[in-house]
C-alpha positions as CSV (number, residue, x, y, z in Angstrom):
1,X,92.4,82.2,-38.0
2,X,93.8,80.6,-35.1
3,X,93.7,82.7,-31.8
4,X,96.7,81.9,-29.3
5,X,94.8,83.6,-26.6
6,X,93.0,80.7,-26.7
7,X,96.2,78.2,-26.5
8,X,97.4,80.0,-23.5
9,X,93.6,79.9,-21.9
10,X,93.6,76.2,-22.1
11,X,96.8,75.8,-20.4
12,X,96.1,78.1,-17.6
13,X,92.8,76.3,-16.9
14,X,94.9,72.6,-17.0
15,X,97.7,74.0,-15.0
16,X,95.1,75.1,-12.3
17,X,93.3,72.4,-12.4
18,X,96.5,70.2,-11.8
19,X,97.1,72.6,-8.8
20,X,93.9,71.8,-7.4
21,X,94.1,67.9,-7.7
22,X,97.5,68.4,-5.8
23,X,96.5,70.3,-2.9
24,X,93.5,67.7,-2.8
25,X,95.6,65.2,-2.7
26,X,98.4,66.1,-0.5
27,X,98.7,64.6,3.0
28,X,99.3,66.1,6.2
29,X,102.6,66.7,7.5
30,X,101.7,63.9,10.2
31,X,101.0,61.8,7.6
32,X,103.6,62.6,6.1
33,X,105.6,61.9,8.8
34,X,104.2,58.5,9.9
35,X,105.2,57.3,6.0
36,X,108.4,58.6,6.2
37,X,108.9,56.4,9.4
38,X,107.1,53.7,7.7
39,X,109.8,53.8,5.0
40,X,112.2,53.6,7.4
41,X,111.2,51.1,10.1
42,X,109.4,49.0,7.6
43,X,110.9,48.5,4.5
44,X,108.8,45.2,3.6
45,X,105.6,47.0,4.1
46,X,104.2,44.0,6.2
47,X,104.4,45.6,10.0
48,X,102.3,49.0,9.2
49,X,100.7,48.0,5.5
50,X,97.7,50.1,6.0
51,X,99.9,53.3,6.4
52,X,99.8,54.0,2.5
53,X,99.5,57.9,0.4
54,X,96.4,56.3,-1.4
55,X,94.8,55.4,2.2
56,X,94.4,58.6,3.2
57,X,90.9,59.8,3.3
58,X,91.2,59.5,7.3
59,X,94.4,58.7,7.7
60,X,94.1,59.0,11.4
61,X,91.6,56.5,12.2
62,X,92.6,53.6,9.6
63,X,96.4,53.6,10.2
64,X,96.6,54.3,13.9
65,X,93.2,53.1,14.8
66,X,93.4,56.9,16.0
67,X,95.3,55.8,19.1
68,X,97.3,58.7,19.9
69,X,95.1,61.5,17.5
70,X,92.7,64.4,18.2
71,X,91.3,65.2,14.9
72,X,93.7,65.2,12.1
73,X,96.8,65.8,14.6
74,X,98.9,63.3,16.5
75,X,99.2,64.4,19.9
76,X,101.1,60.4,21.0
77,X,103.4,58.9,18.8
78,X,104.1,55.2,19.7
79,X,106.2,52.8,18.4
80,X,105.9,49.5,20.0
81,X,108.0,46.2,19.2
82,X,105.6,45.0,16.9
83,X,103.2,47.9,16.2
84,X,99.7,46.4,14.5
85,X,101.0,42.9,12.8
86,X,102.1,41.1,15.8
87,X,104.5,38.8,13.4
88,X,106.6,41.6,12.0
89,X,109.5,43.7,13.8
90,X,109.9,47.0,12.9
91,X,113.4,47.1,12.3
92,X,116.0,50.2,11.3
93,X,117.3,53.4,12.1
94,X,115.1,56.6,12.5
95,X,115.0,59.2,10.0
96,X,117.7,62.2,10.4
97,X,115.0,64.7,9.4
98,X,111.3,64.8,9.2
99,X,108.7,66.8,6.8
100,X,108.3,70.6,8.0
101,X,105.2,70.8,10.4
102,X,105.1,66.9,11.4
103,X,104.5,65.8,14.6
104,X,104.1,69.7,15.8
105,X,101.1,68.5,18.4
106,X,103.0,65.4,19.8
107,X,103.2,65.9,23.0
108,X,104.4,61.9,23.9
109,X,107.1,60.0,21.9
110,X,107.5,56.5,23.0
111,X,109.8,53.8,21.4
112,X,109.7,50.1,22.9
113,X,111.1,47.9,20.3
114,X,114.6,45.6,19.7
115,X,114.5,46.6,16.2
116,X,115.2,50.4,16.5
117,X,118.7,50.8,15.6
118,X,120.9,53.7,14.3
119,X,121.6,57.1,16.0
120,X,119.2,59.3,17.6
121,X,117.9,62.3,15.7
122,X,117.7,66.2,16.8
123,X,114.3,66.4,15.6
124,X,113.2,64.2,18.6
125,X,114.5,66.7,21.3
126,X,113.1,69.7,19.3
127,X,109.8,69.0,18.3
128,X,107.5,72.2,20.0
129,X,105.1,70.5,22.8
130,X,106.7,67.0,23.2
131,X,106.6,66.7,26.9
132,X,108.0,63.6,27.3
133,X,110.2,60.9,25.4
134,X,110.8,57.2,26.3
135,X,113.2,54.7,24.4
136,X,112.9,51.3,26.2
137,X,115.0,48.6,25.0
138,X,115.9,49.4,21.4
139,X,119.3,48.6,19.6
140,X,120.5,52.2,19.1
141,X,123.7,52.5,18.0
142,X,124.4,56.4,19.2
143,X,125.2,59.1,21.3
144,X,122.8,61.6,22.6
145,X,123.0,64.2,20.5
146,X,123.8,67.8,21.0
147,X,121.0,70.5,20.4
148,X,122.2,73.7,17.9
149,X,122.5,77.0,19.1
150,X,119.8,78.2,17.3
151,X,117.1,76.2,19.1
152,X,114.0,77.5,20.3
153,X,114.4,78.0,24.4
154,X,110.6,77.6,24.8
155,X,110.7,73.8,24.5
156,X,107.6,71.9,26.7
157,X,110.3,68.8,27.2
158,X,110.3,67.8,31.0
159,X,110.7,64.0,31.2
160,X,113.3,61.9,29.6
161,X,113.8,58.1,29.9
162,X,115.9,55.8,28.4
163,X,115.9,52.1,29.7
164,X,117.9,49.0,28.2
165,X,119.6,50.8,25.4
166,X,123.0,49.4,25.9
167,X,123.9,50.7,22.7
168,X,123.4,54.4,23.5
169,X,127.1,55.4,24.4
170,X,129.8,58.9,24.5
171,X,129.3,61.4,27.6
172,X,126.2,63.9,28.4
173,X,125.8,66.6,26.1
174,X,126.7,69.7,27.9
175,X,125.3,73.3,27.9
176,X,123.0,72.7,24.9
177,X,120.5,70.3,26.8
178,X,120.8,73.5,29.2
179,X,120.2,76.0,27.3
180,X,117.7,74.4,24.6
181,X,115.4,72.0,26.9
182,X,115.1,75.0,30.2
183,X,111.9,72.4,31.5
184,X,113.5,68.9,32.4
185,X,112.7,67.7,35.7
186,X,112.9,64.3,35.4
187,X,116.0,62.5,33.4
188,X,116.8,58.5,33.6
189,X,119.6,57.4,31.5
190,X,120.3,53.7,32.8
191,X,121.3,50.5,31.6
192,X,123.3,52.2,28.8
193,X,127.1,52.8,28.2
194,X,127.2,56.1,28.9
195,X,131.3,57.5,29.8
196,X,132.4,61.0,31.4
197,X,131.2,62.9,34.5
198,X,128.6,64.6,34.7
199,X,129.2,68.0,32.4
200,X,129.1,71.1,34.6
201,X,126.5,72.9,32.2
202,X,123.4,70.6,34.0
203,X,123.7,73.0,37.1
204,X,122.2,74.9,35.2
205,X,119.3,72.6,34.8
206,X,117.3,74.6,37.4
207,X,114.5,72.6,37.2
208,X,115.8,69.3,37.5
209,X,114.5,67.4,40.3
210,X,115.9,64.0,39.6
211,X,119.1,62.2,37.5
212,X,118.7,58.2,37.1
213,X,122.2,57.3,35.9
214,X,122.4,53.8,37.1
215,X,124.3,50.9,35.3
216,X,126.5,53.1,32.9
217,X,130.5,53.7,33.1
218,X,130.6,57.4,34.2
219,X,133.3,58.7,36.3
220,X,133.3,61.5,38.9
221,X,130.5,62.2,41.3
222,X,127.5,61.1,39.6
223,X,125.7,59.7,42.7
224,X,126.5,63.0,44.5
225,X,124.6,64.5,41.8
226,X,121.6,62.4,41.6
227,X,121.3,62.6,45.3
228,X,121.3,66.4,45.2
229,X,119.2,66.9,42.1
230,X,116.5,64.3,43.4
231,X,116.6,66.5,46.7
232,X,116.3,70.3,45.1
């Protein structure tokens, strides 16, 4: 006589061992990550063809070359002009959102290439020990954006410089940098098309000690501001 005990056994043991063979294979969230930017930036698969789910056994090492990596975690996360095939531009916008837990040891975000186009994401302002962040002549289509009120005030963000982005336009965000990045000392905007004065809501950047705002269209007394800033 058939037992169905015996049914429901054998599933349970396929369903677990299913379970198993996933968690096996299941990346980081920095790996993660670096394919989801892959996905974006490189949508022929040419620039960064090493950085693939079934190349993962250490990940670190054979898609970065571990440049930028202690252990399994990205502590640097570079994106030059041409990355590791010196033929082929990385090209596209950034991704609006990123896998939960990626990039949560960066503490260095640097972007250096013509391709990078599209607006610039929250998730690069808000990421927990990111100290500082550099964009140097990219093709960034954007504003900077405005941090949400719930954001964490304990962010390690403390230098920001943007170079050659002519793209990157609107005024300064206002209280939210103040409130959500409390660390910034050093911020260079230049070379950009940035509009407005300078929002009230940075006084209260108390640890500021310099504003580059050079080669933008702002209004009111910027210099008066980087002079006192660079002094404090």
């Amino acid at each position: 006589m058939h037992n169905p005990w015996v049914a429901v056994l054998l599933f349970v043991a396929v369903c677990v061992q299913l379970l198993i063979a996933g968690a096996a294979n299941k990346l980081p969230p920095d790996a993660e990550g670096l394919l989801l930017l892959a996905r974006s930036l490189d949508t022929s698969g040419a620039a960064v063809a090493q950085w693939q789910s079934t190349n993962n056994s250490n990940w670190c090492k054979d898609w970065l070359g571990e440049r930028g990596c202690n252990g399994t975690q990205l502590q640097q996360l570079s994106l030059d002009g041409y990355m590791f095939n010196g033929r082929i531009l990385l090209q596209g916008a950034l991704p609006a959102t990123i896998p939960q837990g990626a990039f949560s040891q960066v503490q260095y975000i640097t972007i250096d290439s013509t391709g990078i186009s599209g607006a610039l994401p929250q998730w690069l302002f808000m990421l927990p020990l990111v100290n500082t962040i550099e964009f140097i002549g990219t093709s960034l289509l954007s504003t900077l954006p405005e941090l949400p009120r719930n954001c964490s005030t304990n962010s390690a963000l403390r230098s920001i410089l943007f170079v050659d982005n002519p793209g990157i336009t609107g005024s300064l965000p206002s209280s939210s940098w103040a409130r959500c990045l409390p660390q910034l000392t050093y911020v260079e905007i230049s070379n950009s098309s940035l509009t407005g004065p300078l929002p009230s809501g940075w006084s209260q950047l108390h640890g500021l000690i310099k504003i580059g705002l050079s080669s933008n269209m702002m209004t009111g007394q910027v210099s008066d501001a980087e002079q006192q800033a660079s002094h404090e």
